[in-house]
C-alpha positions as CSV (number, residue, x, y, z in Angstrom):
1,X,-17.4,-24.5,1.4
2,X,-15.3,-23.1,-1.4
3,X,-14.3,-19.6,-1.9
4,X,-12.8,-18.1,-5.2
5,X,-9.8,-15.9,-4.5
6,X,-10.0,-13.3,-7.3
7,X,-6.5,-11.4,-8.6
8,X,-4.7,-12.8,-5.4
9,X,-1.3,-12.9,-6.4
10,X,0.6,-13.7,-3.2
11,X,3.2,-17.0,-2.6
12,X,3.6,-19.1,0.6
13,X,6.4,-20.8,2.0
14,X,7.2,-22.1,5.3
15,X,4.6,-20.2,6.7
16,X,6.3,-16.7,4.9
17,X,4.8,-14.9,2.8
18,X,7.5,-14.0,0.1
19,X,8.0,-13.4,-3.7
20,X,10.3,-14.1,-6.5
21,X,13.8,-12.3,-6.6
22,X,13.4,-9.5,-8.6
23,X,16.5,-10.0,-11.2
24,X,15.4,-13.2,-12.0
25,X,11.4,-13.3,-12.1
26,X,9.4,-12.2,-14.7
27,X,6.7,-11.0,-12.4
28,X,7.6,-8.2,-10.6
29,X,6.1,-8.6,-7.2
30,X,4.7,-5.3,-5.4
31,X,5.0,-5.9,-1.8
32,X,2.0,-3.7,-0.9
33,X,-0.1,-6.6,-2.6
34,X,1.6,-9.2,-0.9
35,X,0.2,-7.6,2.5
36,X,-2.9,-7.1,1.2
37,X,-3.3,-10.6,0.2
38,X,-2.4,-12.5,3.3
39,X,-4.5,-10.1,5.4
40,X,-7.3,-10.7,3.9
41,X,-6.6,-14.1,4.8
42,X,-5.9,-13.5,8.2
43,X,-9.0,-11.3,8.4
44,X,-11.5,-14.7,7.1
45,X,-12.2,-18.2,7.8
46,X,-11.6,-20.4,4.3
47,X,-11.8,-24.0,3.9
48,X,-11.2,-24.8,1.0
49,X,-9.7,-22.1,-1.9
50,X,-9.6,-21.7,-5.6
51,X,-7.6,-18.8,-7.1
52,X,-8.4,-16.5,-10.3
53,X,-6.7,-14.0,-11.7
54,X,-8.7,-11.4,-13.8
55,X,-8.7,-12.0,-17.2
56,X,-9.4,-16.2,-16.6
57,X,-12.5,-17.9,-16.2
58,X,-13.5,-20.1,-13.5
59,X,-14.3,-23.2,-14.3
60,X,-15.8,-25.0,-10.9
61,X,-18.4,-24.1,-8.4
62,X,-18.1,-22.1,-5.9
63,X,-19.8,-20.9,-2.9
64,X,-18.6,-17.1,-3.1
65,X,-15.9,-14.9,-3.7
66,X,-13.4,-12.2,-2.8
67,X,-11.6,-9.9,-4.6
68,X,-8.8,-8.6,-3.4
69,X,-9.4,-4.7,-3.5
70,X,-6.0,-2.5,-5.1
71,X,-6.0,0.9,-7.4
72,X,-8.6,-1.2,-9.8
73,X,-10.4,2.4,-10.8
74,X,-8.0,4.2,-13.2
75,X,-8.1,4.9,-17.1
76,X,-5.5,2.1,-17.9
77,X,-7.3,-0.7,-16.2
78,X,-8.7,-3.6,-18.2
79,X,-12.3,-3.7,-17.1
80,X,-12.9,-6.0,-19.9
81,X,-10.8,-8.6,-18.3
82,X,-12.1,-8.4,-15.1
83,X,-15.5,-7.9,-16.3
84,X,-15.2,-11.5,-18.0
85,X,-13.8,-13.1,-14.5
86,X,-16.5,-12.0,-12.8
87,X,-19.4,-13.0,-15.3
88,X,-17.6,-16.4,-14.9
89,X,-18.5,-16.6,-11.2
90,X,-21.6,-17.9,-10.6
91,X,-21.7,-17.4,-6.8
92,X,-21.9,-14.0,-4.8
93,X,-18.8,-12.3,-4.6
94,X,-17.3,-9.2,-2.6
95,X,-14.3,-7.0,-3.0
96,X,-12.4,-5.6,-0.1
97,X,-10.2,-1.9,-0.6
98,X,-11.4,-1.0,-3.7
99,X,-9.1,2.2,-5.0
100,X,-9.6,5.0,-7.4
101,X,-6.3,6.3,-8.9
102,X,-6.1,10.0,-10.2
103,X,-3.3,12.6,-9.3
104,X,-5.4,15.3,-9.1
105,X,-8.6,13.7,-7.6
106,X,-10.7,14.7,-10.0
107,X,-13.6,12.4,-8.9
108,X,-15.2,12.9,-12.5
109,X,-12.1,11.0,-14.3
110,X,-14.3,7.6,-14.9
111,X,-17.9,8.9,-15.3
112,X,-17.7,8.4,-19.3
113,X,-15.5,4.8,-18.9
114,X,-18.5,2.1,-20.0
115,X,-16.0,-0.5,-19.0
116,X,-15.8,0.9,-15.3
117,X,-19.8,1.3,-14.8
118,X,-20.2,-2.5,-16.0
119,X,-17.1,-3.0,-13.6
120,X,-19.4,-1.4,-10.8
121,X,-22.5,-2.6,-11.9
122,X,-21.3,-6.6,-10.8
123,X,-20.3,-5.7,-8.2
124,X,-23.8,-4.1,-7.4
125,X,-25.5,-7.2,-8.8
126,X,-23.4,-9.9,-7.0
127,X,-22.2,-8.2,-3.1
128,X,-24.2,-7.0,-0.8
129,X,-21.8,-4.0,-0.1
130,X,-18.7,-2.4,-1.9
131,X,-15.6,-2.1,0.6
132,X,-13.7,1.2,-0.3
133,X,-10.7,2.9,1.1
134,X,-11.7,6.3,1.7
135,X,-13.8,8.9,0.9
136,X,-12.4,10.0,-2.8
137,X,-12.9,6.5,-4.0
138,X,-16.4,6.1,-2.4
139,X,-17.4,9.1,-4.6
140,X,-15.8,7.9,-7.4
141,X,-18.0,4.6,-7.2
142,X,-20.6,6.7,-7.0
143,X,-20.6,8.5,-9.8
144,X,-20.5,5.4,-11.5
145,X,-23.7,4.1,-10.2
146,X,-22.0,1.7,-7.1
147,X,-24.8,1.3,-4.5
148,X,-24.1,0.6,-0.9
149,X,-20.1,1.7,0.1
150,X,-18.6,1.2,3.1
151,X,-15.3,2.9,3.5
152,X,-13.1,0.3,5.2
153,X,-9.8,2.0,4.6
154,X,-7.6,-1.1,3.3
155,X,-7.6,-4.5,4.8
156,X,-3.6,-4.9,4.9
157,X,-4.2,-2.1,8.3
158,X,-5.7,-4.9,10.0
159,X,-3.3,-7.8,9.3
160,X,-2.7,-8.4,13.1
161,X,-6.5,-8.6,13.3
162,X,-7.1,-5.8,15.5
163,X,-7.4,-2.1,15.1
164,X,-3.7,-0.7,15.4
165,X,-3.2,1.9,18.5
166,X,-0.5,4.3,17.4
167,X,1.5,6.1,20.3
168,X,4.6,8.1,19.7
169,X,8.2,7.0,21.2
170,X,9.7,8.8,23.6
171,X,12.7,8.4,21.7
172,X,11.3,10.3,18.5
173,X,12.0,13.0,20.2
174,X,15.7,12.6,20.5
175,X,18.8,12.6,18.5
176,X,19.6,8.6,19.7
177,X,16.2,8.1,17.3
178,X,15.8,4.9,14.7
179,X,13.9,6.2,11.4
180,X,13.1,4.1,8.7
181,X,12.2,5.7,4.7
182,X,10.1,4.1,2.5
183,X,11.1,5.6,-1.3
184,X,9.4,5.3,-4.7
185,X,12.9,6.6,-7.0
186,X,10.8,5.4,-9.7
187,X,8.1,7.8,-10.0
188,X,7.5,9.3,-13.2
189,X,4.7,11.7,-14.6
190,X,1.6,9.6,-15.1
191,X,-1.4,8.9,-13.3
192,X,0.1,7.7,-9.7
193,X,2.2,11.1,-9.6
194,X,1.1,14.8,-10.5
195,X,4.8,16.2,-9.5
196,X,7.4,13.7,-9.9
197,X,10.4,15.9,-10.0
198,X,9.2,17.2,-6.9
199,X,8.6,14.1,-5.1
200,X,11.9,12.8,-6.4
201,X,13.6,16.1,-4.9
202,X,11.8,15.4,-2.0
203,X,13.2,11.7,-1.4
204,X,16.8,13.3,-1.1
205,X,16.0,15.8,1.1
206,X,14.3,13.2,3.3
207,X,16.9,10.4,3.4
208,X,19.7,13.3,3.9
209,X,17.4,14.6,7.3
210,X,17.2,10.8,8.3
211,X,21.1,10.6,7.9
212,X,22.1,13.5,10.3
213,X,19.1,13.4,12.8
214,X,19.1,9.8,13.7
215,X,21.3,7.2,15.0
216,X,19.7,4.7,13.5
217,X,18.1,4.9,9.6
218,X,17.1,2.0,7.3
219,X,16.0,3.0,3.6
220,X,13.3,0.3,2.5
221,X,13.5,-0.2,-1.7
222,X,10.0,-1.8,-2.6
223,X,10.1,-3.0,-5.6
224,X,12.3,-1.0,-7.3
225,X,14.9,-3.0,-9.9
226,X,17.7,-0.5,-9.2
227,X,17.2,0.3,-5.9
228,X,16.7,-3.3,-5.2
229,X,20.2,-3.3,-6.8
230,X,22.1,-1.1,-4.0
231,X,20.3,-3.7,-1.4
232,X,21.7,-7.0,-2.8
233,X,25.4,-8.3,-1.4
234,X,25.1,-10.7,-4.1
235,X,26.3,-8.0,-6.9
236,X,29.2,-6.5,-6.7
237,X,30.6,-3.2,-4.4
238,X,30.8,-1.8,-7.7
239,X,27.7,-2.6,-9.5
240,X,26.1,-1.8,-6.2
241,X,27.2,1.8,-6.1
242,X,26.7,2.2,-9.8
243,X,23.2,1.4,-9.1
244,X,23.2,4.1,-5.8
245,X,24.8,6.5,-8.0
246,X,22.0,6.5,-10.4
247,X,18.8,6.5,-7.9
248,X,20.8,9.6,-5.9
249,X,20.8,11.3,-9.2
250,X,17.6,10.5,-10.2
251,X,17.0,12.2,-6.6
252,X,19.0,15.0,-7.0
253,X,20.5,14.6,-3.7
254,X,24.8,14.6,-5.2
255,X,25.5,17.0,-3.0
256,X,23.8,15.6,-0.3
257,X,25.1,12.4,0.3
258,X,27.2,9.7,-1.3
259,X,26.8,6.2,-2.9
260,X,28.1,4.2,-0.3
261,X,26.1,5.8,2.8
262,X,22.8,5.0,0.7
263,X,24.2,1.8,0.4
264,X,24.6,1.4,3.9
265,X,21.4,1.8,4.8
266,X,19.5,0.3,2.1
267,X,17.2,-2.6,3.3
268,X,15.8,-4.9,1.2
269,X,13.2,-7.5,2.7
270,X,12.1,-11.0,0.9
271,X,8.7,-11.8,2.8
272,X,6.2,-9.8,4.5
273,X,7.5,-11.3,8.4
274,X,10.9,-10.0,7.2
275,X,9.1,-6.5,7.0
276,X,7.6,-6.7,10.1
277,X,10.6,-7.5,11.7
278,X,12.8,-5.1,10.9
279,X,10.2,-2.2,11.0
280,X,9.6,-3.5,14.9
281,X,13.0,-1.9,16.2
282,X,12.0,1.8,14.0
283,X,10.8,4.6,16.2
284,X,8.6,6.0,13.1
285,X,8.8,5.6,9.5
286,X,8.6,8.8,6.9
287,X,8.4,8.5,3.0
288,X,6.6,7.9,0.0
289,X,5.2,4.4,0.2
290,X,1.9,3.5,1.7
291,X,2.0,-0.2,2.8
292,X,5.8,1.0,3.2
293,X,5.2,3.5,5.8
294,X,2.5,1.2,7.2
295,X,4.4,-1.4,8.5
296,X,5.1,1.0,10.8
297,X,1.1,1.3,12.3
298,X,1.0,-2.2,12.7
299,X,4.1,-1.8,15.3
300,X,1.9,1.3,17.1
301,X,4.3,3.3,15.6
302,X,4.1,7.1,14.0
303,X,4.2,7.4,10.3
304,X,5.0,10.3,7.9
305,X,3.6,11.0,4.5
306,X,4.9,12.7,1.3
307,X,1.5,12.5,-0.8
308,X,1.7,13.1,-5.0
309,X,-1.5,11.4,-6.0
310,X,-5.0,10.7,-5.0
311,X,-4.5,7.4,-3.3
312,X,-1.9,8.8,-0.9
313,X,-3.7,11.8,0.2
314,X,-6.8,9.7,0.8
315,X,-5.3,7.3,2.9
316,X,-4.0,9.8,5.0
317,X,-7.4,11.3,5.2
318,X,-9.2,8.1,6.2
319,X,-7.3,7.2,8.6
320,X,-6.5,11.0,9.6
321,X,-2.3,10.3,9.4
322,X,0.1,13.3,8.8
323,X,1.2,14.0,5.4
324,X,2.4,17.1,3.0
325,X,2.4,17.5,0.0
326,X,6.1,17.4,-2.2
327,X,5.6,20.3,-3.6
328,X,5.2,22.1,-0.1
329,X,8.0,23.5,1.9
330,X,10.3,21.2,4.1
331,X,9.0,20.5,7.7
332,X,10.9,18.8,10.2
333,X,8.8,14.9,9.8
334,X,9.7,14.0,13.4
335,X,8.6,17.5,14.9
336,X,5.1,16.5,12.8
337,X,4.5,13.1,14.1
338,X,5.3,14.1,17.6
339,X,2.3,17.1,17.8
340,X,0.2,15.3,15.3
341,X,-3.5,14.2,17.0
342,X,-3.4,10.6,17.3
343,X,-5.8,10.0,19.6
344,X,-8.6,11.1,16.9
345,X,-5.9,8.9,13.9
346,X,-6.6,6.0,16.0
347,X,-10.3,7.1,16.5
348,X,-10.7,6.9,12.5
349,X,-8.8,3.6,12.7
350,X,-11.0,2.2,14.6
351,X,-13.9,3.7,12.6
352,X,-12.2,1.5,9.4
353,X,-11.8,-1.3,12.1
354,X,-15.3,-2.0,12.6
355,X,-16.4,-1.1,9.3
356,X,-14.6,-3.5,7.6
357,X,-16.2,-6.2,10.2
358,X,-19.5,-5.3,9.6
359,X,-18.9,-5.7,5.3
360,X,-17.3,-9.0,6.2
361,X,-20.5,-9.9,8.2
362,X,-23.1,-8.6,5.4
363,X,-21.6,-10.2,2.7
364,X,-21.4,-13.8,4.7
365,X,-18.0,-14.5,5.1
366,X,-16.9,-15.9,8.8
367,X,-14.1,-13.2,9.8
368,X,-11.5,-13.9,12.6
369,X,-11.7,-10.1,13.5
């Protein structure tokens, strides 16, 4: 049996999955994707693959096809390019964490986008379901005609094939904690921020708590050229703190704290086991990142959200996860996690959980969940 691997974009090597360095490549890799990718592999039993990217025609046979779900749903997409991937299929097909993208969740953003209901309407046509990640995007399909939506919450949640158990460390609540922050200096006004002079306010008075309330604290760049830059020993001390210089300011945080103690916690990971690793020793993880704040549910470990757009809030919501808002006052993040509910986060986890088994099942692919 042959499945078509639509818009996967991931690279394997020695049993790591890892991308291209970003100085170097012309694709800038989003680790977020990666994760998605290769647990969505995890998740299902393939034989033999063929890969597409939207925008390019298939040109075999094959038995059926998954798309790998990601913020597809947003003015800028090019629904014309993915529409003619998918007419090029001639198989069933099924797309797993489909998002909608608006920073003020304005679920009526698409409903005049003709490229976005012929988008929907194959999907209709060729699945037997349409996999979601929460309930802002399930409206938005919708209101663009999408029948049958299960809300699955997004497939990378599940890459150690089971439903993740969250309990909070006994060490969170002390001073000897390890805190990990997952930044995004590179927010700008458009549609995946609604405040970004906010948000980038907020990172600086986030990373400055993490400095002086634990004895431990790893920043995580994701993707970022420059702050990529402050993570990599093979530039110089200097062009290294230029580059820390420059994301602090673009954070406001001068007065806060200096070039060389972001330096010396800046983390910078080359493949998603890397990630893993180095997010197993954190107590919690607080920031701005989704798949960045949750490598730390996959450990059982607490997360903590700064939300400036739709797809942010909504994840928190599905899977019922603390969050604020940037432009809300400060809270202490490790107070939050400790008297957050996560007995009823893990309830809606396991919700996703078995949701996203039963779409597997209905649209006849084998899953190894």
């Amino acid at each position: 049996m042959t499945i078509a691997l639509v818009h996967f974009n991931h690279i394997e090597s020695r049993n790591h999955t890892t991308w291209p360095d970003m100085r170097t490549s012309k694709w800038k890799p989003n680790y977020g994707d990666m994760l998605v990718c290769i647990a969505i592999l995890h998740e299902l039993k393939l034989e033999k693959t063929v890969r597409v990217n939207f925008g390019d025609t298939l040109s075999q046979p094959v038995d059926r096809a998954i798309i790998r779900g990601s913020t597809y749903l947003h003015k800028h997409f090019d629904f014309e390019a993915a529409n003619k991937t998918l007419d090029s299929i001639d198989a069933s097909l099924a797309i797993v964490g489909l998002g909608a993208q608006n920073p003020t969740k304005d679920v009526t953003y698409l409903d005049s986008n003709v490229g976005a209901r012929e988008f929907i309407a194959r999907l209709n046509e060729k699945s037997a379901s349409i996999s979601v990640r929460g309930d802002f995007t399930a409206s938005v399909v919708e209101r663009l005609g999408g029948r049958n939506i299960r809300v699955t919450g997004c497939p990378s949640l599940f890459y150690t094939l089971r439903a993740p158990q969250v309990r909070v460390p006994d060490m969170l609540a002390m001073p000897e904690r390890s805190i990990g922050v997952s930044i995004h200096s590179g927010l700008t006004t458009n549609i995946f921020c609604h405040a970004p002079t906010e948000a980038l306010t907020m990172h600086g008075k986030v990373i400055a708590w993490a400095l002086e309330n634990a004895a431990n604290m790893s920043v995580f760049e994701q993707g970022v050229l420059r702050e990529y830059d402050i993570a990599d020993h093979d530039l110089s001390f200097a062009e290294r703190r230029e580059a820390a210089a420059e994301v602090i300011g673009r954070m406001r945080a001068t007065e806060l704290f200096s070039p060389e103690r972001l330096m010396a916690h800046m983390v910078s990971v080359k493949s998603i086991e890397e990630w893993l690793a180095k997010a197993r020793d954190l107590d919690a993880i607080v920031g701005f990142r989704f798949h960045g704040n949750m490598v730390a549910l996959l450990q059982g470990k607490p997360c903590y959200y700064y939300v400036y757009d739709s797809r942010l809030t909504e994840f928190c919501e599905v899977y019922g996860l603390p969050y604020q808002g940037v432009t809300e006052d400060w809270c202490d993040p490790a107070q939050a996690m400790i008297e957050h509910d996560w007995i009823e986060a893990n309830k809606k986890i396991k919700t996703c959980f078995e949701e996203l088994k039963s779409f597997y099942v209905e649209n006849s692919f084998i899953s190894t969940l």
